[in-house]
C-alpha positions in Angstrom: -16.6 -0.9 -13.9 -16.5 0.8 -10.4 -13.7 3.1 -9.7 -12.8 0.7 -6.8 -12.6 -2.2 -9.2 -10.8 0.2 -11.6 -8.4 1.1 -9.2 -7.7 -2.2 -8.1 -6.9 -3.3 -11.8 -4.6 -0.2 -12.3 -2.5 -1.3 -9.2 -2.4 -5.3 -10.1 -1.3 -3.5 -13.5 1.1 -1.6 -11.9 2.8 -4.0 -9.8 3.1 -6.7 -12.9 4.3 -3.7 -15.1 7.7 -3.1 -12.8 10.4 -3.6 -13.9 11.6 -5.9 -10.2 8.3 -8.2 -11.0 9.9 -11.0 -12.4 12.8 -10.7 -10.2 10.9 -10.0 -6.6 8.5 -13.2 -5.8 7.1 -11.3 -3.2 4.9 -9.1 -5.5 3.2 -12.2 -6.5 2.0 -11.9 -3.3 0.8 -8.2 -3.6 -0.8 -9.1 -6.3 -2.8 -11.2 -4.4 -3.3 -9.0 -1.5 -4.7 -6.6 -4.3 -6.9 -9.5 -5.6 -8.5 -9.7 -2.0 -8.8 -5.7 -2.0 -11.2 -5.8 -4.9 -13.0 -9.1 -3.2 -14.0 -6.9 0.0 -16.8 -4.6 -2.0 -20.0 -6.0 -0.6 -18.6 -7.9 2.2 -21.1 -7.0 4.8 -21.0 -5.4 7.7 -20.0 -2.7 6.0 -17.4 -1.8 8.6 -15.8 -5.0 8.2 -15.8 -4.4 4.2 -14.0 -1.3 5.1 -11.4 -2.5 7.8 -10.5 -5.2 5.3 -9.8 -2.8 2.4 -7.8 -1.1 4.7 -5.6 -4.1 5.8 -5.4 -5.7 2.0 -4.0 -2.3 0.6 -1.9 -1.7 3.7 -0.2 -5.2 3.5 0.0 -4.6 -0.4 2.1 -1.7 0.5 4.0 -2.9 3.1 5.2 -5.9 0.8 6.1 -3.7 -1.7 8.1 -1.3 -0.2 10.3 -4.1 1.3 10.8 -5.4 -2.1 12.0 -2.0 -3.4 14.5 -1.5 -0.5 15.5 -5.2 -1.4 15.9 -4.8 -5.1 18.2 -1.8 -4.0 20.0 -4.2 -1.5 18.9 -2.5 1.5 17.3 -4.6 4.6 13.5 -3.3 4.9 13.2 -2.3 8.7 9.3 -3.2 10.1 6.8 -1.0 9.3 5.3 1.0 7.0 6.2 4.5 8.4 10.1 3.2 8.9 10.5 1.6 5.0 9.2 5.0 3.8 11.9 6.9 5.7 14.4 4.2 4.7 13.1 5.4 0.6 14.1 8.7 1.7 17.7 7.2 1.9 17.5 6.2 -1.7 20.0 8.2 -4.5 17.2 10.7 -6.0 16.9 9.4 -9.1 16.9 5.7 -8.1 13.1 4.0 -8.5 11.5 4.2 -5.2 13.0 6.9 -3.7 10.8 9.5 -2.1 11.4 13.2 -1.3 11.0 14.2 2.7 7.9 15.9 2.2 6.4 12.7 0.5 7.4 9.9 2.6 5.9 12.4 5.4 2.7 12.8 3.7 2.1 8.7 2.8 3.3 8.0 7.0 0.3 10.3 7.2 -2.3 9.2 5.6 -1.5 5.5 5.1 0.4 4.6 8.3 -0.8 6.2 10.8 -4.2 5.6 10.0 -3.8 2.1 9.0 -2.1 1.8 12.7 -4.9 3.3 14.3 -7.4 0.4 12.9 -5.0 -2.2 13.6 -4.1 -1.6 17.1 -7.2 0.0 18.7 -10.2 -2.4 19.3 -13.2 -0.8 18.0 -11.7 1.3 15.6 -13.2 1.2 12.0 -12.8 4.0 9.6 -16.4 5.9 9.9 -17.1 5.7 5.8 -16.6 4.0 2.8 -15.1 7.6 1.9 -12.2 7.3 4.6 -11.3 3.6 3.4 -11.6 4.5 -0.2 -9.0 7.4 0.2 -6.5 5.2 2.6 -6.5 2.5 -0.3 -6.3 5.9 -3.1 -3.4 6.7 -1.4 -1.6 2.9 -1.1 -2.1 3.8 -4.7 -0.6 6.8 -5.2 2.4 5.7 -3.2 3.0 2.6 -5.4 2.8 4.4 -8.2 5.6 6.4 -7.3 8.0 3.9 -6.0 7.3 1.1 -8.6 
């Protein structure tokens, strides 16, 4: 199994493992964003493969961190980079929050870049490399809040 494919499986595992799963209908729906993440290997052109892994794991994400702030009864605000700060608003040892320094570091290298495909014409990420680390980091994050 490719480490794509396995990390695809580790997330679906992830997101079925929380404990807000059967509570949160909406991560049915990340699940099957994450389904269509591990359908994009091979898609051809290659830069399309890439821009869709890079829109499946960033709407994965973005579902997800609204359903955290939800199961905490807070109203997600749009965006990516605006839930994570709202995580930082979290009591520290609630499930989801995220230090400063963290949410700083996934607005980074999730957001930002993710923004920079979606709302720039022309703009693909240059390797299978740079998707593969967007969608390692998606990971990472949902790791950490789930």
């Amino acid at each position: 199994m490719s480490t794509m494919r396995s990390r695809n499986k580790l997330m679906q595992a992830l997101v079925r493992g929380s404990t807000i799963y059967g509570t949160t209908p909406e991560l049915n729906h990340v699940d099957a964003e994450l389904e269509e993440l591990g359908r994009c290997r091979g898609m051809q052109p290659v830069k399309r493969q890439r821009l869709l892994q890079v829109f499946h794991a960033s709407r994965a994400l973005d579902t997800c961190l609204a359903s955290v702030l939800r199961s905490h009864n807070r109203t997600p605000r749009s965006g990516i980079g605006t839930m994570l700060n709202q995580l930082k608003t979290l009591p520290p040892n609630a499930r989801g929050y995220l230090d400063h320094n963290t949410a700083r570091a996934f607005k980074s290298t999730i957001a930002h870049k993710r923004n920079r495909y979606a709302h720039r014409a022309g703009e693909f990420p240059t390797s299978s490399q740079e998707a593969d680390s967007l969608v390692a980091e998606v990971h990472a994050c949902m790791a950490m809040i789930l």
